[in-house]
Structure formats: structure tokens, C-alpha cells
N, CA, C and O of each residue as an XYZ file, in Angstrom:
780
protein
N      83.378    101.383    109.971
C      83.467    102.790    110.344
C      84.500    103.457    109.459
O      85.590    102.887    109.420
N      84.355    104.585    108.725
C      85.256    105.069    107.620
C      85.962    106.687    108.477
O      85.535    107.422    109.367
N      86.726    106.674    107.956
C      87.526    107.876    108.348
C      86.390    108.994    108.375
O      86.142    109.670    109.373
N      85.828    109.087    107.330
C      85.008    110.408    107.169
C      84.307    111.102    108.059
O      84.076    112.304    107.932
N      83.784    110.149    109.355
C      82.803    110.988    110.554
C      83.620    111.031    111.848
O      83.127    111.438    112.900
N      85.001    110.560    111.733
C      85.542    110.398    113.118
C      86.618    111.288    113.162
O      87.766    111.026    112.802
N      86.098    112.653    113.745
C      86.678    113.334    114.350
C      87.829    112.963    115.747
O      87.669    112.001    116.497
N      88.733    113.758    115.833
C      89.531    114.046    117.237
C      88.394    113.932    118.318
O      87.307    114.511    118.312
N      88.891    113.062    119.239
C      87.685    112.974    120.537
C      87.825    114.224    120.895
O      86.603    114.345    120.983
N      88.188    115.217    121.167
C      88.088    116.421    122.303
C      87.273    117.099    120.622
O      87.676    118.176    121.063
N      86.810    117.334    119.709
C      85.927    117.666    119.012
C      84.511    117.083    118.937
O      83.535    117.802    118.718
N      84.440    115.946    119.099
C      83.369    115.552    119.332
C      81.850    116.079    119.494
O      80.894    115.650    118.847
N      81.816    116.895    120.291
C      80.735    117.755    121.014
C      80.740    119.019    119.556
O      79.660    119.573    119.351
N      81.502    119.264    118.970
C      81.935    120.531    118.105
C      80.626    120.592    117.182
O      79.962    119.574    117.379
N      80.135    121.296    116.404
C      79.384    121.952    115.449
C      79.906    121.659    114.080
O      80.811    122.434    113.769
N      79.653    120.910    113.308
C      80.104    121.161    112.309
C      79.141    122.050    111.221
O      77.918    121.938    111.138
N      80.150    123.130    110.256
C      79.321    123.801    109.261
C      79.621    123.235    107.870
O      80.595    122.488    107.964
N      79.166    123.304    106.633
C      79.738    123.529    105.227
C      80.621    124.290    105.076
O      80.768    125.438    105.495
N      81.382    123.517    104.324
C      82.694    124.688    103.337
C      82.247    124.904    102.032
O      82.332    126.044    101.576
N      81.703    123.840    101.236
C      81.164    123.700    100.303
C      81.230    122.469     99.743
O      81.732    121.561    100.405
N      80.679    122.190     98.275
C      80.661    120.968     97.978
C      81.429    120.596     97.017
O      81.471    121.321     96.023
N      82.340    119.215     97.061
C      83.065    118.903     96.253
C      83.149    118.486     94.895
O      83.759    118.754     93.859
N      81.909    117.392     95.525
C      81.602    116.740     94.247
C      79.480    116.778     93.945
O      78.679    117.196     94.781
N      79.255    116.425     93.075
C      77.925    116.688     92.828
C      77.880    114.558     92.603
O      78.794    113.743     92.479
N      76.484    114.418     92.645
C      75.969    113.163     91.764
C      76.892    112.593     90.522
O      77.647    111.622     90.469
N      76.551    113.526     89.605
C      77.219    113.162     88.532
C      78.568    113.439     88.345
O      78.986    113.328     87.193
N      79.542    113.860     89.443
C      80.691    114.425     89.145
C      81.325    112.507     89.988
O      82.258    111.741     89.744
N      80.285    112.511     90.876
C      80.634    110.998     91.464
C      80.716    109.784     90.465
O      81.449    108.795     90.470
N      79.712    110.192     89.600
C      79.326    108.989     88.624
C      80.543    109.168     87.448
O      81.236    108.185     87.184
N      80.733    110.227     86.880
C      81.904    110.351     86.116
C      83.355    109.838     87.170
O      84.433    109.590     86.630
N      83.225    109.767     88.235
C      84.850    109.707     88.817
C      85.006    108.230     88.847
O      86.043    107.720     88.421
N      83.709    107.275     89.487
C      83.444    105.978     89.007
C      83.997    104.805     87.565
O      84.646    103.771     87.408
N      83.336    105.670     86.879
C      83.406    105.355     85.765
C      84.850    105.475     85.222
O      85.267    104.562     84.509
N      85.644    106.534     85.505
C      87.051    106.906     85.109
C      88.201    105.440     85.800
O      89.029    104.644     85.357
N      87.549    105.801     87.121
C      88.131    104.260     87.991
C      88.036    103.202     87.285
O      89.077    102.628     86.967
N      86.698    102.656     86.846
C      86.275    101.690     87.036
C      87.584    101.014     84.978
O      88.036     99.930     84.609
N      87.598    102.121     84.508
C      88.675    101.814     83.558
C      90.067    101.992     83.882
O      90.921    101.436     83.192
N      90.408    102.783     84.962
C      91.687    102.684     85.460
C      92.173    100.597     85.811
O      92.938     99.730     85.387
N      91.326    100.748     86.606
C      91.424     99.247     86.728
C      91.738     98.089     86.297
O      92.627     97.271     86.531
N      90.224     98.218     85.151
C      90.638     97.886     83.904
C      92.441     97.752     83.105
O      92.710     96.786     82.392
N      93.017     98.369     83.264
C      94.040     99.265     82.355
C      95.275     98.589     82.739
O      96.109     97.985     82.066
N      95.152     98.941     84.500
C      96.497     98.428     85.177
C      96.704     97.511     85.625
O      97.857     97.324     86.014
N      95.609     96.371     85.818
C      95.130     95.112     86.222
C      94.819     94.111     84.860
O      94.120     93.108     85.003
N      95.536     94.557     83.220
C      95.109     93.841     82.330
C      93.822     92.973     82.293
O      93.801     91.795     82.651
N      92.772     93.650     81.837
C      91.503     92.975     82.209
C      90.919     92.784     83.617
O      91.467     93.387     84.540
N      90.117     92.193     83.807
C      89.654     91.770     85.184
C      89.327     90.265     85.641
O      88.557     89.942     86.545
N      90.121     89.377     84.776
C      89.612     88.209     84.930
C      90.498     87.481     86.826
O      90.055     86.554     87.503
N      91.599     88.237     87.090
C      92.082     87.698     88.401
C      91.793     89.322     89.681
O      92.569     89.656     90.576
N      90.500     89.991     89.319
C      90.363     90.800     90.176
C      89.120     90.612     90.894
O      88.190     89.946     90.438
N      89.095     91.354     92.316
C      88.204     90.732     92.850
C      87.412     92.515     93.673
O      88.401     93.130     94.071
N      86.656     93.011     93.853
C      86.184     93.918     94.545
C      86.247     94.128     96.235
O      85.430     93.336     96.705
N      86.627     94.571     96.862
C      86.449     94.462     98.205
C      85.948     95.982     98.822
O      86.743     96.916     98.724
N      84.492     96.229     99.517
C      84.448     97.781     99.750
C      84.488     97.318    101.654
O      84.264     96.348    102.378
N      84.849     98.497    101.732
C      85.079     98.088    103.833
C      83.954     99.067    104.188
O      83.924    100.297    104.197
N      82.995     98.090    104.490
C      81.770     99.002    105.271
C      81.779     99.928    106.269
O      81.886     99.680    107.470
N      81.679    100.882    105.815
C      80.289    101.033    105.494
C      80.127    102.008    103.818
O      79.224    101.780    103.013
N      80.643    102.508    103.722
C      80.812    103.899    101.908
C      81.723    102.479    101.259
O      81.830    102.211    100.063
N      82.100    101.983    101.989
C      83.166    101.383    100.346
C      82.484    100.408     99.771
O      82.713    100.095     98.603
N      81.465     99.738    100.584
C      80.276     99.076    100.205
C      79.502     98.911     98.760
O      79.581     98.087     97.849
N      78.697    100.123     99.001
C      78.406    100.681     97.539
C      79.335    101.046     96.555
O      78.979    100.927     95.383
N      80.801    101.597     96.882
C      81.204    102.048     95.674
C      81.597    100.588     94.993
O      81.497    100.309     93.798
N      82.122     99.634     96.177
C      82.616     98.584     95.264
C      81.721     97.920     94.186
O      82.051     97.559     93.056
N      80.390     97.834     94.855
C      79.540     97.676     93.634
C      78.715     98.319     92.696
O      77.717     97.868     92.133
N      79.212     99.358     92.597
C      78.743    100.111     92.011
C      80.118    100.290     90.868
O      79.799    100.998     89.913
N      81.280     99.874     90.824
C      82.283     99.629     90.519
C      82.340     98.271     89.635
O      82.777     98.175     88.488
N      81.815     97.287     90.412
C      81.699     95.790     89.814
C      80.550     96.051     88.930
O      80.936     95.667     87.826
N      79.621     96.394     88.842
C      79.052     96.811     87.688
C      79.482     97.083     86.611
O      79.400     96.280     85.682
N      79.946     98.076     86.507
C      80.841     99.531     85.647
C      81.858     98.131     85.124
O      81.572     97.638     84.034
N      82.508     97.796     85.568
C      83.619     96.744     85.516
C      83.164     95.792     84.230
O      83.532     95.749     83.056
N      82.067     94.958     85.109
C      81.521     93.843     84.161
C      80.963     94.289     83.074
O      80.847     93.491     82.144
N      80.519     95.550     82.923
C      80.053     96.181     81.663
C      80.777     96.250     80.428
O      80.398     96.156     79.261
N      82.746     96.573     81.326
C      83.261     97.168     80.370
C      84.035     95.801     80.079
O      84.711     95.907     79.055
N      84.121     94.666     80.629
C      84.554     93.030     80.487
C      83.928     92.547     80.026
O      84.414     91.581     79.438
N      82.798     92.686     79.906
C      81.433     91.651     79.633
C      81.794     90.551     80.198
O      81.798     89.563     79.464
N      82.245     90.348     81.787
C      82.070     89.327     82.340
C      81.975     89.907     83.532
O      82.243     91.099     83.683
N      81.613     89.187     84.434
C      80.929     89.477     86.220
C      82.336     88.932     86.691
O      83.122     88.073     86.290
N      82.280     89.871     87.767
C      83.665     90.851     88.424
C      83.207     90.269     89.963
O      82.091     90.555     90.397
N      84.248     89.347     90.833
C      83.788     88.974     92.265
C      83.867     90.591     93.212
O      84.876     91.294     93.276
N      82.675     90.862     93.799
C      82.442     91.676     94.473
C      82.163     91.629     96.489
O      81.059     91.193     96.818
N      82.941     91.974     97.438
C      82.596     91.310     98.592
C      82.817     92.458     99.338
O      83.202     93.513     98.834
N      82.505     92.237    100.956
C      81.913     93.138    102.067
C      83.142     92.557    103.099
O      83.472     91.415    103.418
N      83.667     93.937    103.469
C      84.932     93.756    104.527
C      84.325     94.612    106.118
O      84.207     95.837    106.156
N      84.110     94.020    106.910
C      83.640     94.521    108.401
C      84.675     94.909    109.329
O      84.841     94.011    110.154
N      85.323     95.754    109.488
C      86.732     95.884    110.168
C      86.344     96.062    111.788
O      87.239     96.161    112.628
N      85.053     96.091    112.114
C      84.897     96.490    113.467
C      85.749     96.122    114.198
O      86.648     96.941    114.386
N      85.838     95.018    114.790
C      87.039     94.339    115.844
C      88.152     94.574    115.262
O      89.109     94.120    115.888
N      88.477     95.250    114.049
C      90.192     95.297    113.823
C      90.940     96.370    114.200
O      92.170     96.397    114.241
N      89.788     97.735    114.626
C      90.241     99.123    114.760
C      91.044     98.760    115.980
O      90.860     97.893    116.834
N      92.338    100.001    115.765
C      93.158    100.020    116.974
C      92.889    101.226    117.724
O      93.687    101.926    118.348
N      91.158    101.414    117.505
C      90.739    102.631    118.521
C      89.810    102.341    119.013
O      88.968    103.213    119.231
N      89.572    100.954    119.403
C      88.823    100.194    120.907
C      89.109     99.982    121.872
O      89.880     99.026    121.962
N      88.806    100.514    122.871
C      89.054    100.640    123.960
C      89.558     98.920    124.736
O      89.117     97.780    124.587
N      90.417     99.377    125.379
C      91.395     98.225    126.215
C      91.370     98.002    127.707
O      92.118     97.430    128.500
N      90.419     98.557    127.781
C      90.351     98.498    129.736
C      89.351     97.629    129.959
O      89.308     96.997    131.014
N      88.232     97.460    128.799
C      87.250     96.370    128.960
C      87.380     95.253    127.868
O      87.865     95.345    126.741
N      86.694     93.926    128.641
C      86.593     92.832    127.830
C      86.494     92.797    126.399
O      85.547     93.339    125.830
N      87.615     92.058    125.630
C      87.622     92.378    124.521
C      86.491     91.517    123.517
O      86.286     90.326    123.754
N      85.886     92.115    122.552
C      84.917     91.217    122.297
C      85.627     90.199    121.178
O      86.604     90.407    120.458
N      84.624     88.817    121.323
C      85.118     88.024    120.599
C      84.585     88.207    118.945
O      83.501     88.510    118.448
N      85.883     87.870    118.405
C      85.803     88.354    116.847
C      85.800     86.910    116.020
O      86.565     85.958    116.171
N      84.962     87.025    115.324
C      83.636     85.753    113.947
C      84.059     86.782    113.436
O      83.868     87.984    113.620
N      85.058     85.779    112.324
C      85.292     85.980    111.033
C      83.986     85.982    109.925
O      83.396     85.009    109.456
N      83.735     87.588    109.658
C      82.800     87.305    108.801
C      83.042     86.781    107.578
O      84.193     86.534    107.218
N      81.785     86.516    106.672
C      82.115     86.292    105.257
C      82.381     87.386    104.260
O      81.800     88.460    104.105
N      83.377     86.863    103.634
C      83.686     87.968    102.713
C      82.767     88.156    101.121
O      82.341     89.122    100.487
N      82.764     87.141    100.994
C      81.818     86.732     99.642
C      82.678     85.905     98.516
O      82.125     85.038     97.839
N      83.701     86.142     98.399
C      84.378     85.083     97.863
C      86.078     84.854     98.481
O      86.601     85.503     99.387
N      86.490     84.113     97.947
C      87.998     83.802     98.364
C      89.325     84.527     97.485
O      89.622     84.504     96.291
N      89.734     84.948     98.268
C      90.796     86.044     98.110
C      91.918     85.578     97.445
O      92.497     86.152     96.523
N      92.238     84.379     98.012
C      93.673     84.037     97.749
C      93.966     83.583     96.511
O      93.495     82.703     95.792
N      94.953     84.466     96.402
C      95.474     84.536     94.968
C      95.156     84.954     93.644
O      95.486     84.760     92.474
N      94.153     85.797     94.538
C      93.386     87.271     93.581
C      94.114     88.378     93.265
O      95.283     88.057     93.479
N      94.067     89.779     92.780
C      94.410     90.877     92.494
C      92.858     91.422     93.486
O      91.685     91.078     93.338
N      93.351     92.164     94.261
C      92.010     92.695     95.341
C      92.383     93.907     95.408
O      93.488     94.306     95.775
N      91.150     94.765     94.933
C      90.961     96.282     94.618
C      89.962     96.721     96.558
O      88.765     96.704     96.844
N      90.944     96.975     97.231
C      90.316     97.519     98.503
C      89.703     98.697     98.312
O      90.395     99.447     97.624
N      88.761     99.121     98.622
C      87.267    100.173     98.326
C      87.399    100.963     99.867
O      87.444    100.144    100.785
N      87.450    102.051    100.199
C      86.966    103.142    100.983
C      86.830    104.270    100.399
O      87.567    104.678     99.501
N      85.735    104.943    100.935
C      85.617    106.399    100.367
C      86.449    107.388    100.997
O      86.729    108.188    100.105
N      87.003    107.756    102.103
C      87.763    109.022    101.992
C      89.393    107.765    102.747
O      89.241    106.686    103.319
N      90.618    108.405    102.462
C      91.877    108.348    103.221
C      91.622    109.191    103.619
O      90.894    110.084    103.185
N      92.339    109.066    104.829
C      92.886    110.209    106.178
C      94.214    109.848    106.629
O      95.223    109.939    105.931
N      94.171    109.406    107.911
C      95.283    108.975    108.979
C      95.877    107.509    108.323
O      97.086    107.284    108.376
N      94.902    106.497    107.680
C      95.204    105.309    107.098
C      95.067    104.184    108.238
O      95.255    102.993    107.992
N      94.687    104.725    109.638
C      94.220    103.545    110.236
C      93.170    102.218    109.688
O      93.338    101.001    109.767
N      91.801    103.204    108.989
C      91.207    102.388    108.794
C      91.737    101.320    107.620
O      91.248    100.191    107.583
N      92.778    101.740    106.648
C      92.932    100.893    105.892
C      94.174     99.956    106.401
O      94.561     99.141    105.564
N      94.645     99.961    107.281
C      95.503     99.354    108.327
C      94.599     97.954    109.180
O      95.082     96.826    109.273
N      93.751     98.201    109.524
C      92.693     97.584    109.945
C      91.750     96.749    109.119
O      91.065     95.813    109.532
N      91.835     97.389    107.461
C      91.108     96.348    107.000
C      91.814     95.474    106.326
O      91.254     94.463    105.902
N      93.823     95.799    105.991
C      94.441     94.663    105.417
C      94.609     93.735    106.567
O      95.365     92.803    106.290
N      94.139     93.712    107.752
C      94.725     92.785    109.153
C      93.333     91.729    108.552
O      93.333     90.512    108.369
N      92.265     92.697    108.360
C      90.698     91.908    108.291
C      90.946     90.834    106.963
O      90.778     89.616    106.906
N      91.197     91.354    106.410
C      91.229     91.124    104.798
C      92.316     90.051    104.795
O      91.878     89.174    104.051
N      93.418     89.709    105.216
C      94.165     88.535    105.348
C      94.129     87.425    106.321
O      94.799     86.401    106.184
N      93.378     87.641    107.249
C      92.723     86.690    107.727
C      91.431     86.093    106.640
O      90.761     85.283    107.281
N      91.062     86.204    105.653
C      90.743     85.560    104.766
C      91.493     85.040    103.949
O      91.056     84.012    103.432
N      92.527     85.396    103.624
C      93.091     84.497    102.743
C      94.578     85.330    102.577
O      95.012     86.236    103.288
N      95.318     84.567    101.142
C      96.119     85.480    101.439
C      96.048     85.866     99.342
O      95.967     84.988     98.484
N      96.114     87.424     99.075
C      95.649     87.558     97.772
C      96.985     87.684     97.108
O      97.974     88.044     97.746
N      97.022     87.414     95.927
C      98.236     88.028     94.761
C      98.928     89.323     95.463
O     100.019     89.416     96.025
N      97.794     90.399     95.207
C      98.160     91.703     95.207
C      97.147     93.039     95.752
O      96.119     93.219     95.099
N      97.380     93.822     96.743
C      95.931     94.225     97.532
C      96.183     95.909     97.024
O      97.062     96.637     97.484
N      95.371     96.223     96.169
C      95.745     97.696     95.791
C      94.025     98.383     96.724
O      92.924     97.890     96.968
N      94.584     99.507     96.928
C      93.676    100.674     97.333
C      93.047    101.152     96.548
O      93.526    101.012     95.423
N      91.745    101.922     96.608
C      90.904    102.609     95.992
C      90.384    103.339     96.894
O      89.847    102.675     97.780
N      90.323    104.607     97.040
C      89.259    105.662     97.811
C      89.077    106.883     96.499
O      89.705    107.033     95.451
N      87.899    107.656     97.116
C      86.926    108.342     95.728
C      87.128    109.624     96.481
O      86.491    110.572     96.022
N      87.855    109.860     97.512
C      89.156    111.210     98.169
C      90.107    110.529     99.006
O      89.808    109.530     99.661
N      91.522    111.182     98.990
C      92.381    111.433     99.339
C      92.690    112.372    100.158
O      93.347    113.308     99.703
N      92.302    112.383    101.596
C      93.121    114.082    102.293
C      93.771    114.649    102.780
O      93.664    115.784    103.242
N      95.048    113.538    102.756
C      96.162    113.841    103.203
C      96.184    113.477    104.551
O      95.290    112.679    104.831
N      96.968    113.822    105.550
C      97.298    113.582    107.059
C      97.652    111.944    107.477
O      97.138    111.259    108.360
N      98.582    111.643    106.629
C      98.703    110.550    106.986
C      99.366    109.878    108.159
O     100.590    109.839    108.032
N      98.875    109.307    109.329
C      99.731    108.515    110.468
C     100.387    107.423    110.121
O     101.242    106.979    110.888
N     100.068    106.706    108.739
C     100.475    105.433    108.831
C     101.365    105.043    107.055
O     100.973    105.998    106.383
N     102.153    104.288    106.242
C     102.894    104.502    105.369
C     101.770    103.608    104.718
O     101.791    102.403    104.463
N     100.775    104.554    104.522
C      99.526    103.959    103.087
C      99.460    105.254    102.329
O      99.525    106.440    102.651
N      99.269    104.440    100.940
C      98.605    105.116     99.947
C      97.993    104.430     98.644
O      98.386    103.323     98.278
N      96.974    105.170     97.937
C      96.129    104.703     97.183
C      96.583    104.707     96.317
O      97.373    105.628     96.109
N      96.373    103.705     95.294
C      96.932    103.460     93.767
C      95.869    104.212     92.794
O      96.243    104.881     91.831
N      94.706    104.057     93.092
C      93.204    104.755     92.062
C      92.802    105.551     93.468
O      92.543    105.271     94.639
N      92.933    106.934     92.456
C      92.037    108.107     93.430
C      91.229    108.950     92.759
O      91.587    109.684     91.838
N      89.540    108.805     93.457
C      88.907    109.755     92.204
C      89.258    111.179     92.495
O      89.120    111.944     91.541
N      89.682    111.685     93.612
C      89.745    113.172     93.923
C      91.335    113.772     94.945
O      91.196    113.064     95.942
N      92.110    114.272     95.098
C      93.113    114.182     96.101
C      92.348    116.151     96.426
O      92.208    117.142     95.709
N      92.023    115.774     98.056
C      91.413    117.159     98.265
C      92.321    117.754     99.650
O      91.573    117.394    100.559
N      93.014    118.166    100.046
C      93.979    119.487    100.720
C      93.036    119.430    101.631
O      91.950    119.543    101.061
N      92.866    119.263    103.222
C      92.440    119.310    104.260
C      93.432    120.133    105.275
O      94.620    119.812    105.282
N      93.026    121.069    106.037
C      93.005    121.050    107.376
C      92.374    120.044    108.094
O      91.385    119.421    107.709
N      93.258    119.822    109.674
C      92.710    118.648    110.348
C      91.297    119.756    111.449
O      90.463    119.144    112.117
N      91.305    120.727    111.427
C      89.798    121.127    111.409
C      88.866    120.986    110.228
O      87.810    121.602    110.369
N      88.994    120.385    109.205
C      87.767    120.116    107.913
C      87.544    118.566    108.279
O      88.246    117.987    109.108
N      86.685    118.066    107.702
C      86.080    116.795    107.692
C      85.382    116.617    106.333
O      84.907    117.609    105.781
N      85.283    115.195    105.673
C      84.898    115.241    104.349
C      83.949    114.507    104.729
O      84.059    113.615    105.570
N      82.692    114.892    104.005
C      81.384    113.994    104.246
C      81.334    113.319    103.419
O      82.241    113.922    102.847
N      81.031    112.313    102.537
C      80.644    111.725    102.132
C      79.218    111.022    101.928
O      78.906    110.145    102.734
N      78.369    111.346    100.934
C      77.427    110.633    101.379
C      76.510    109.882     99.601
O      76.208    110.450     98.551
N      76.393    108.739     99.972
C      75.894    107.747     99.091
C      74.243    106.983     98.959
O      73.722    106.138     99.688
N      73.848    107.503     98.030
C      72.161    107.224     98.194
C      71.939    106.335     98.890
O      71.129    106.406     99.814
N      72.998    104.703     98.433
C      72.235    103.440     99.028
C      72.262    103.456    100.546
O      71.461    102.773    101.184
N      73.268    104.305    101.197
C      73.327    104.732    102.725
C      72.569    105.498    103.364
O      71.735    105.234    104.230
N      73.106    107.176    102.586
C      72.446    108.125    103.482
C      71.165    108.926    102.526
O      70.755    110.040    102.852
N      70.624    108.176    101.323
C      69.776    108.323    100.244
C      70.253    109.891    100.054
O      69.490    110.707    100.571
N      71.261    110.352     99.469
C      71.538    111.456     99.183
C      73.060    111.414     98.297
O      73.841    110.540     98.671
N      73.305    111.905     97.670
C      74.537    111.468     96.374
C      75.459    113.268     96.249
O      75.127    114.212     95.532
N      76.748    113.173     97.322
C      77.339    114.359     96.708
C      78.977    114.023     98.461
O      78.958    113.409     99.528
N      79.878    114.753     97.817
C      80.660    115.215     98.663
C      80.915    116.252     99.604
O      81.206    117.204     98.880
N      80.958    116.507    100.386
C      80.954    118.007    101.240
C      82.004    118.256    102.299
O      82.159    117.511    103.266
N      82.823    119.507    102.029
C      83.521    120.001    102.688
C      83.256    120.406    104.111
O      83.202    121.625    104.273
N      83.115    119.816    104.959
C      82.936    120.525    106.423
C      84.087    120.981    107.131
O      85.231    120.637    106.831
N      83.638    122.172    108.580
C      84.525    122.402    108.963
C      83.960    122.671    110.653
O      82.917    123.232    110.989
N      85.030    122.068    111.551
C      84.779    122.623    112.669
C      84.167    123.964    113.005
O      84.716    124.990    112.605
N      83.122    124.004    113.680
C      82.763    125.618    114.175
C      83.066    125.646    115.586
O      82.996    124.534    116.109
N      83.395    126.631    116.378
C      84.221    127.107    117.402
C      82.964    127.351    118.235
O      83.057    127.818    119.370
């Protein structure tokens, strides 16, 4: 579950409209690509890096990233799937807690350089939740962030090392995000509470 659709519960029920759009297809594919050499750059090569996207948007970018990567290495870049469900600290506590199976990650962490993948920051819970997930696999070198926006409001002392966009929110806006291999549609969008 990514920051991007989870509104304040007492909004919930709310309307959301467009503000406008941030990014286009190709403004995504250029921000990718810019990353995908940042990486490159500050991680000297990619031979001790490993991909990690936290499902559900960081999914695709990570590989869509490990691509871009191995292209620009000419070698294949470990790419894997982080499930934070049971890690959120916004599950409810009055009922039975469910039991948590360690999923698979796809490869082994420890003592990697691990590029963590979400598409928008917010509050930083979710990425709070996926270093708890993410070290119960192993334990890595070094765990840097990646999100493709930034929007400020932070609850928690995270921040991203590679950012494709840093975008100025009110906590009435919401950033959509949306990614072909998900929602078969490719662009960013500004939303905003309607009253």
C-alpha cells in the first residue's frame, strides 16, 4: 500500500478533483532514466547493488530501473518485491493480529547496497515499514531510498537520496500516481480534496 491513495480517515468519503498533471509518459521515462544513472554514479557501478520496489508502484519502477541499469552496466542488476502489508503501523489492534510469512524477496540482501523503490514520500510511514520488512531479510551494506515524488509532510526522520520530482503539497492534495503495468495508464496527477 503506497502513500499515494491513503488519505486522512475522516476524508475518506471526500471527492477527489484534478489540479493538474505533473508528469506526462515521457517526462516519467526521462526521470527514470536520469535515476537510473544517478545510481550508477553514487553507487560506483552496480556490481554490489540490488533493486528493491515495495508493492505496489515501486514494483514496476524498480524494474523498470533494473533494466535501464543493466543497459547502462551491461550486466543484470538483482531486482526484488518488498510486501509491507503486516508491517504498517496503521492496522488495527483491537483484533487478532494476523500471522506474518516472510515473503520472498528475490534475492539476498545481506551485504548488498539496496536501492529501496516507492513512488510518492509523504508522512514516511510507509518507508518505515518497509526497512522493518526489508531487514528481516537480511541485513544489507547500505539501504538508500528512491521515490519518483517527494511531498513533503514528513511524520517520521526519512528522506530520499534519488528523487525524480520534489512537488510542494498541501495535506488537502494527493498525488496519483499511475503506472501502465498497474493501472495501464502512464502519467502523474495532482489531486485535490473537493468539499
Amino acid at each position: 500500500m503506497s502513500e499515494t491513495t491513503t488519505p486522512a480517515p475522516s476524508t475518506k468519503t471526500s471527492k477527489l478533483r484534478e489540479k493538474g498533471r505533473l508528469m506526462s509518459a515521457s517526462e516519467i521515462e526521462r526521470t527514470l532514466v536520469r535515476l537510473a544513472h544517478e545510481i550508477v554514479e553514487r553507487n560506483n557501478g552496480a556490481a554490489n547493488v540490488g533493486l528493491v520496489g515495495i508493492k505496489r508502484r515501486g514494483v514496476p519502477l524498480a524494474e523498470r530501473l533494473g533494466k535501464l541499469i543493466t543497459n547502462i552496466e551491461k550486466q543484470p542488476v538483482d531486482v526484488g518485491t518488498l510486501d509491507i502489508s503486516f508491517y504498517r503501523d496503521d492496522l488495527t489492534t483491537r483484533d487478532v493480529r494476523p500471522v506474518v510469512e516472510k515473503g520472498e524477496l528475490g534475492f539476498d540482501v545481506t551485504g548488498r547496497d539496496i536501492i529501496l523503490m516507492d513512488d510518492v514520500l509523504y508522512t514516511g510511514r510507509t518507508i518505515r515499514a518497509a526497512l522493518d520488512a526489508l531487514f528481516d531479510h537480511g541485513r544489507p551494506k547500505s539501504v538508500q531510498l528512491l521515490v519518483l515524488i517527494d511531498r513533503g509532510h514528513r511524520e517520521l526522520p526519512i528522506e530520499a537520496k534519488f528523487i525524480g520530482r520534489i512537488v510542494p503539497t498541501s495535506r488537502r492534495e494527493i498525488i496519483e500516481v499511475k503506472l501502465r503495468e498497474i493501472d495501464n495508464d502512464e502519467q502523474v496527477l495532482l489531486m485535490e480534496l473537493a468539499d
